[in-house]
C-alpha positions as CSV (number, residue, x, y, z in Angstrom):
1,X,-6.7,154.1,206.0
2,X,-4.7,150.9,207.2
3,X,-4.1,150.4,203.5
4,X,-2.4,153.2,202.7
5,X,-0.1,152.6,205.4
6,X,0.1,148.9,203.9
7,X,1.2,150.4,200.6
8,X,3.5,152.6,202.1
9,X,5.7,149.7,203.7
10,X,5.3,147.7,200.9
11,X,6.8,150.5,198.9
12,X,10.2,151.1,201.6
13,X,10.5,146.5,201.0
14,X,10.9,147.3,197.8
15,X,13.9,149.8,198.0
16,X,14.7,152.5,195.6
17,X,14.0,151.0,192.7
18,X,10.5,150.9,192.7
19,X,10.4,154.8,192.1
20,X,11.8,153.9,188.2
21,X,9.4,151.0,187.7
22,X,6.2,153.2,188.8
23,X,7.4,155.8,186.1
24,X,7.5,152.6,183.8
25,X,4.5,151.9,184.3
26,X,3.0,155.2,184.0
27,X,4.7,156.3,180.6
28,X,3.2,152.7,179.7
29,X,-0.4,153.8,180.8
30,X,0.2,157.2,178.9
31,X,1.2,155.7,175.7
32,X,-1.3,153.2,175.5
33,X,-3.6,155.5,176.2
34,X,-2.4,158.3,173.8
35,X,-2.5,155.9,170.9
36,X,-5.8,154.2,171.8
37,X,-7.1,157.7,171.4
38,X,-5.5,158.7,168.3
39,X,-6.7,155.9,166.6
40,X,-10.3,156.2,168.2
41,X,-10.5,159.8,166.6
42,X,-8.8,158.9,162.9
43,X,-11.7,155.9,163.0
44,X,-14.3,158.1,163.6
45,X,-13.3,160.9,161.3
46,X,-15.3,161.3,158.2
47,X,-12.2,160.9,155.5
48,X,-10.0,158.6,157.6
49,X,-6.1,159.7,156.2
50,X,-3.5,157.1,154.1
51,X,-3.1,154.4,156.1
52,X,0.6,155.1,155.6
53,X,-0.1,158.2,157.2
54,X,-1.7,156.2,160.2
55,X,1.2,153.8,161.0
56,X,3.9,156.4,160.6
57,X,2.1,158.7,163.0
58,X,1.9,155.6,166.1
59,X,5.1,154.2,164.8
60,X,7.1,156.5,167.0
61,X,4.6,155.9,170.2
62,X,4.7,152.2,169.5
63,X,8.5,152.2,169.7
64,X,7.9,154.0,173.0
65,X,5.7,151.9,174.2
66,X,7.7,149.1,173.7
67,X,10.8,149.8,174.9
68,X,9.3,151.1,178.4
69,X,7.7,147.0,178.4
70,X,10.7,145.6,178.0
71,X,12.8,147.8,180.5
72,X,10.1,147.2,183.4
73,X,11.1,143.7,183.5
74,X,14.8,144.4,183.6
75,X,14.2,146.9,185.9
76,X,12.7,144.4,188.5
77,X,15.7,142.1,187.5
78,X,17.5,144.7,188.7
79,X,16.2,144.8,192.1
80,X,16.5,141.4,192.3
81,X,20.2,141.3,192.1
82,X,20.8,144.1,194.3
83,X,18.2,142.4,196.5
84,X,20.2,139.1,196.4
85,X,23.8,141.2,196.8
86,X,22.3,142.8,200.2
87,X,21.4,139.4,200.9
88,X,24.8,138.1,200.8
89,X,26.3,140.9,202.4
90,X,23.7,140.3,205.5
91,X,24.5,136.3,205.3
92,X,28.2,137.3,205.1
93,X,28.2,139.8,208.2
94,X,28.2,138.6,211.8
95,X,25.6,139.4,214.4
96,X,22.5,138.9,215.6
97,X,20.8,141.3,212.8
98,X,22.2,138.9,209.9
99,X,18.4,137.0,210.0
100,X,16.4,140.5,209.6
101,X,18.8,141.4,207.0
102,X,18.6,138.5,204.9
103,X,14.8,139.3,205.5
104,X,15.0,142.2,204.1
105,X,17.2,141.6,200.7
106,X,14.8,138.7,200.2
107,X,11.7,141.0,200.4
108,X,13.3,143.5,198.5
109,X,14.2,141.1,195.7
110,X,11.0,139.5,195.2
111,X,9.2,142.7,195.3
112,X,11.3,144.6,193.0
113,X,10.9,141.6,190.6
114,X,6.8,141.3,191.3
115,X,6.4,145.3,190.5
116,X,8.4,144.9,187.4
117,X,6.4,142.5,185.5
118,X,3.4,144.0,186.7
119,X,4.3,147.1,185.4
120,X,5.4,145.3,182.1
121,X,1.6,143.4,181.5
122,X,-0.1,146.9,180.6
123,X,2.4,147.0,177.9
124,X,1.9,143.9,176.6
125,X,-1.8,144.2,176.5
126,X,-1.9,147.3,175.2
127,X,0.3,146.8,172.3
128,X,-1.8,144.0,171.2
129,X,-4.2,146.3,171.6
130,X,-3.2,148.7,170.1
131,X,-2.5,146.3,166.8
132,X,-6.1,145.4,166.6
133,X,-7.2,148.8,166.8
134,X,-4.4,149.8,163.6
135,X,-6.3,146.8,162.0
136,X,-9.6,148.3,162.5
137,X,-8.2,151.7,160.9
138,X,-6.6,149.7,158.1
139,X,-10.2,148.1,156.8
140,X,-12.1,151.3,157.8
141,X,-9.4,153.3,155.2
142,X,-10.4,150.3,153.0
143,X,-13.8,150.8,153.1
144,X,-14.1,154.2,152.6
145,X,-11.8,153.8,149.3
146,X,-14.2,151.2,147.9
147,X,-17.4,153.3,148.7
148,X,-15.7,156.6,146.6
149,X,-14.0,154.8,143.7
């Protein structure tokens, strides 16, 4: 159970921020994960539709998908600046707190940044992915043309 507690002050470093990057990460999980099976049930299908069809049904979810990649990135960019501002507000201020604050915008800089692009790789995995699995339909649709003309 020491874990969880682990993950629980890992997730107050990181600040406020991290709450937008996990649901970044999850609409990337449920895309990726929508499509994958969409294209796993048009593949096995017996009379696989117009490939046309195909690619303007996942066009939409593949947009989605990658625009929640790219804005998990910026997101953690974005902590990383408001990490680095409280860090310069904390070097700025007098007092013997300054070093725990500096700390602390450091921490939540790096962290924010780390989530972000770790968020971000599911993405880009799964869109590429996702591109060899609208291949696979593509030759499948093929095929089944050849076999009936």
């Amino acid at each position: 159970m020491q874990w969880i507690q682990e993950i629980g002050l890992y997730w107050r470093a990181g600040g406020w921020l991290l709450a937008p990057i996990a649901l970044v990460a999850f609409g990337i999980w449920a895309y990726v994960l929508r499509v994958r099976e969409w294209l796993m049930q048009v593949m096995a299908a017996a009379d696989v539709p117009d490939p046309a069809q195909v690619h303007d049904a996942v066009r939409r979810d593949v947009l989605a998908l990658k625009a929640l990649t790219a804005a998990a990135p910026l997101l953690g960019l974005l902590g990383t600046v408001t990490g680095m501002v409280d860090l310069f507000v904390a070097i700025s201020g007098p007092g013997a707190e300054g070093a725990s604050l500096v700390a602390d915008g450091i921490s939540r800089a790096l962290i924010t940044t780390q989530f972000g692009l770790l968020a971000a790789l599911p993405g880009v995995f799964g869109l590429l992915y996702i591109g060899r699995l609208r291949s696979r339909v593509d030759s499948v649709v093929r095929l089944q043309r050849m076999r009936s003309a």
